[in-house]
C-alpha positions in Angstrom: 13.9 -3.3 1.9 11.2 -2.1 -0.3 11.3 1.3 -2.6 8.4 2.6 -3.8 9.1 6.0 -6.1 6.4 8.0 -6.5 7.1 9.7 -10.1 7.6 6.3 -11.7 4.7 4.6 -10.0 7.1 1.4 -9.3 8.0 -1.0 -6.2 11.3 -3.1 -5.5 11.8 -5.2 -3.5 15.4 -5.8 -2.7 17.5 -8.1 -0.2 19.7 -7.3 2.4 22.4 -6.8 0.1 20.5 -5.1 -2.4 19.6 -8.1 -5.0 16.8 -7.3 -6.7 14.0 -10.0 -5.8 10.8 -8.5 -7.3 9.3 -5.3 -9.0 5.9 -4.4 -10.2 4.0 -1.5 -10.6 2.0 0.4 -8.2 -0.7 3.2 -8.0 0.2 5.6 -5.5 -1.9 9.0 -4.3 -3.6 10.9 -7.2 -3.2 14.0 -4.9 0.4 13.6 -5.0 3.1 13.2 -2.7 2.5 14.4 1.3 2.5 14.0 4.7 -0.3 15.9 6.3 -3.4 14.0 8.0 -6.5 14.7 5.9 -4.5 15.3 2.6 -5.0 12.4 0.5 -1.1 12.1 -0.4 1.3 9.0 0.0 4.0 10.3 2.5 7.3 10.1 1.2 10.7 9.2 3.8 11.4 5.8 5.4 8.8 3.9 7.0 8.7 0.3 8.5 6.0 -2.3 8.0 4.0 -1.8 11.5 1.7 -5.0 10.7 1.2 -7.5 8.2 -2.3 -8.1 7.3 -4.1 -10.5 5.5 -2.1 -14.1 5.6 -4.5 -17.1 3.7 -6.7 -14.7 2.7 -8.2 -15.3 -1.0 -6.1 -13.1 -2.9 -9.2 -10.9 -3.8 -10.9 -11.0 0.0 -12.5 -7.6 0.8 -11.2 -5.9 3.6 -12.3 -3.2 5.6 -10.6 -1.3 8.7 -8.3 -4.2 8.6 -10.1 -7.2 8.7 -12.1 -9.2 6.3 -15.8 -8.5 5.3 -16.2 -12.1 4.3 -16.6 -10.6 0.7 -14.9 -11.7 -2.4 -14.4 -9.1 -5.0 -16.1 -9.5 -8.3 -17.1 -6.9 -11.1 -20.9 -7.4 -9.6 -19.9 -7.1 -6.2 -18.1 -3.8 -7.7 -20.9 -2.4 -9.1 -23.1 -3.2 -6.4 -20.7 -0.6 -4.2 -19.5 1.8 -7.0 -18.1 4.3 -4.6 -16.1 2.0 -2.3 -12.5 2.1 -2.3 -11.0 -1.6 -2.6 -8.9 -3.0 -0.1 -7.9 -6.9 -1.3 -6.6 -9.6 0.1 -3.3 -8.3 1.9 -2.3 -5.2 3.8 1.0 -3.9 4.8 0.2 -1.0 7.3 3.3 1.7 7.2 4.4 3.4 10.4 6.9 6.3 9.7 10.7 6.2 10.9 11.0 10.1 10.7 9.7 11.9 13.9 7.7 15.3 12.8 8.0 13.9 9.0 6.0 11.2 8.9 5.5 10.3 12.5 3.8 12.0 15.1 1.4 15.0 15.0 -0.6 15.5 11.8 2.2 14.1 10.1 1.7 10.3 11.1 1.2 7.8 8.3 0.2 5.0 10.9 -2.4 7.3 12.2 -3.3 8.3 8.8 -3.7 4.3 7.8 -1.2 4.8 5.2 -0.9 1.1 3.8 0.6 -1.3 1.1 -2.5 -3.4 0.0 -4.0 -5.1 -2.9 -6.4 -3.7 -5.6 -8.5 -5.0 -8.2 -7.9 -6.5 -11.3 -9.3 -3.9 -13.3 -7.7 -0.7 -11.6 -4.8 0.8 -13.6 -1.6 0.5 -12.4 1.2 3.1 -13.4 -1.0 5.9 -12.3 -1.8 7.9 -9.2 -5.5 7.4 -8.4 -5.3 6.1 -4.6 -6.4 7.9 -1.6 -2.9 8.0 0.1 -2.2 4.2 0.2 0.2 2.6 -2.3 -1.7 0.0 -4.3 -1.1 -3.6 -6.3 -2.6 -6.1 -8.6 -4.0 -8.5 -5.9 -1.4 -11.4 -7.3 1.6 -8.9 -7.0 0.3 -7.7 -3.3 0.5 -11.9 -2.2 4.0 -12.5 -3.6 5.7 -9.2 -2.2 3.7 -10.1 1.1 5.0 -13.9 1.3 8.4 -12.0 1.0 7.9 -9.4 4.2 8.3 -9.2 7.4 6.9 -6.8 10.1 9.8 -4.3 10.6 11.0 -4.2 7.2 12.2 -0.8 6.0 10.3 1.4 3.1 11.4 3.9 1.4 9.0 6.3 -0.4 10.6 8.4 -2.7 9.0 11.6 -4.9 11.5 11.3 -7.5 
């Protein structure tokens, strides 16, 4: 299972019987925590990994709408795009467990594209600044990805 908390901008991943196998910081929603379409927030409650995204993929790939640009991120390619929001390397699209939470309706954070994906190097983490999504360093996003499968649980905590 993986458990993301919002207020201490952290992931772990832990096993079956709750060993801890890996942690790392994270950058979730700078609008906060939420569930409604449009808003901007990470939804909170338990999700599942719908898909996973991504495998071989250079760790800092560009991706966009799910599938590779053919882009590598560097600072040029960066400034080049100032205003794009960085998808790297691997995703892990969420699809809510908790019908009229975070599933179904305006509520639906596979609809709203709510993912776990990487970020680049030079984007802070320990702070909210995403646009819903729950963000890594690029090397973090590969090993929690080698360790996923599609189905595994997440829960997204506030606290």
């Amino acid at each position: 299972m993986i458990r993301i908390s919002i207020a201490q901008q952290h992931l772990w991943l832990l096993s079956a019987s709750g060993e801890l196998l890996m942690e790392c910081p994270v950058s979730t929603a700078l609008a906060g925590a939420g569930e409604q379409m449009g808003s901007g927030c990470t939804p909170r409650g338990l999700h599942r990994v719908r898909a996973c995204i991504g495998a071989r993929l250079d760790a800092r790939a560009v991706l966009k709408g799910r599938r590779p640009t053919g882009e590598i991120w560097s600072a040029e390619l960066a400034a080049e795009y100032p205003q794009r929001d960085w998808i790297l390397g691997r995703i892990l699209w969420l699809c809510g467990e908790e019908q009229g939470f975070n599933r179904g309706g305006q509520v639906d954070s596979q609809r709203r594209y709510i993912y776990l994906h990487g970020t680049p190097d030079d984007q802070p983490m320990g702070i909210p600044l995403s646009h819903g999504c729950i963000r890594l360093q690029s090397e973090a996003m590969v090993a929690l990805f080698e360790q996923v499968t599609p189905g595994m649980k997440v829960l997204i905590t506030k606290d």
